[in-house]
C-alpha positions in Angstrom: -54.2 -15.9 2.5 -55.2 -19.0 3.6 -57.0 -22.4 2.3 -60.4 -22.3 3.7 -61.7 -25.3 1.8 -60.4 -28.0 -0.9 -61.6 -31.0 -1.5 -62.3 -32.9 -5.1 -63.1 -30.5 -8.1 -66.6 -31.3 -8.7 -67.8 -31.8 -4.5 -66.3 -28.0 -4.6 -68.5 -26.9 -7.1 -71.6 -29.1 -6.7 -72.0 -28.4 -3.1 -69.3 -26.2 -1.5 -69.1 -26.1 2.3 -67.8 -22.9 3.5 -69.4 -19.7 3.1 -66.8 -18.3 1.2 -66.7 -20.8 -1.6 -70.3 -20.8 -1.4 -70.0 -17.0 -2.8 -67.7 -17.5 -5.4 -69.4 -20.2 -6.7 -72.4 -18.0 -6.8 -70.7 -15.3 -9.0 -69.3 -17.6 -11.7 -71.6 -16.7 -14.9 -73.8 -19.7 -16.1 -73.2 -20.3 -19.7 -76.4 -19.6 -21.8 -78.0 -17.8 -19.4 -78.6 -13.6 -19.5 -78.3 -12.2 -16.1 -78.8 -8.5 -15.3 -76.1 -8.4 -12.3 -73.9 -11.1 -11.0 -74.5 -12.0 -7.3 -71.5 -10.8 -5.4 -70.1 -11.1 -1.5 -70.8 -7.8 0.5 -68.2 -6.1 2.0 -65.2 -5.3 1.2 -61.6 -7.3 1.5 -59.8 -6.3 4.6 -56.5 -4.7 4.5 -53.5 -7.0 4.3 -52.0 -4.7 7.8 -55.5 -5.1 9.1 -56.5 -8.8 8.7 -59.4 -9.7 11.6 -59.4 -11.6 14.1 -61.1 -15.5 14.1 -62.0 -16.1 10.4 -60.4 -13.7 7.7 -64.1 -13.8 6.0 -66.4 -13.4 9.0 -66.8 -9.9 8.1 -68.4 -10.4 4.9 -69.9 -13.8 6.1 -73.6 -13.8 6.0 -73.3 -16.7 8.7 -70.6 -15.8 10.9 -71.2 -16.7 14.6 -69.5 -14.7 17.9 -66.7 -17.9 17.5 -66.2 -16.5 14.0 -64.8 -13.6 15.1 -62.8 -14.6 17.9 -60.8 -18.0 17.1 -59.2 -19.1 13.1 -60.7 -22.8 12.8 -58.5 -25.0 11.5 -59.6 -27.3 8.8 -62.0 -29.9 9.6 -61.9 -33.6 7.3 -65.3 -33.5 5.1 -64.9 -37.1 3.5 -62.3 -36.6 1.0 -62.8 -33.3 1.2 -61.1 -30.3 4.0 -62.9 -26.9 5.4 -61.9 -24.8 7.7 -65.3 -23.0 8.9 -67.1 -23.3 12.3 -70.7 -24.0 11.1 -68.9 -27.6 10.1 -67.6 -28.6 13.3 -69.8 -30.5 15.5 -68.3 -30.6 19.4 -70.3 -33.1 20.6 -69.6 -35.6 17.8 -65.9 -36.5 18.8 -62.8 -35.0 20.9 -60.5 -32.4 20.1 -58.6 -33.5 16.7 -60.9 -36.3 15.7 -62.5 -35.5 12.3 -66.0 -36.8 11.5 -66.5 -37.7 7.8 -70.0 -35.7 6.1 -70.2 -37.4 2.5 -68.4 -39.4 -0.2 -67.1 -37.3 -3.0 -65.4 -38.2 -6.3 -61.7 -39.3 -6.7 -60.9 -35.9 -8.5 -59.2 -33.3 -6.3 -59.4 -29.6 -6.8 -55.8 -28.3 -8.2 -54.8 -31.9 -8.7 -56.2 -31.8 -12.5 
């Protein structure tokens, strides 16, 4: 697999930025509270011989774009934080390998506890 987004612990589960995270943070149980049914991502995980094309997730992605499909993004600088996902590049805001920072998290990194 790949990294599709790390950044500091609570930024990635306050507001995560790709669609993936985004899903998984959405099926983590909330303490104290009953639910009938967790939420889940649609879709099933793709073979490990049969891996897509473009982003690994667009398949299950519930905003996956043509570019999805076609071409892997590589990460993209978020502040302190990293995500590799197309709906967070922005073209027109600087050239090829410039990186455009979106917010200020905290000093804590994700797996850096």
């Amino acid at each position: 697999g790949r990294l599709v987004e790390v950044g500091p612990v609570a930024d990635v589960i306050k507001n995560p930025l790709h669609p993936y995270t985004v899903g998984l943070m959405g099926s983590i149980p909330a303490v104290g509270h009953k639910v009938e049914r967790l939420v889940q991502i649609d879709g099933a995980m793709p073979r490990l011989t049969e891996i897509p094309s473009g982003c690994a997730f667009h398949p299950r992605c519930p905003e996956a774009v043509e570019r999805c499909r076609v071409e892997r993004p590589d990460p993209e600088d978020k502040g302190d934080s990293q995500v590799a996902c197309w709906l967070h590049w922005h073209e027109g805001d600087h050239d090829e390998g410039d990186h455009v920072p979106a917010h200020e998290p905290p000093p804590q990194e994700a797996g850096h506890d």
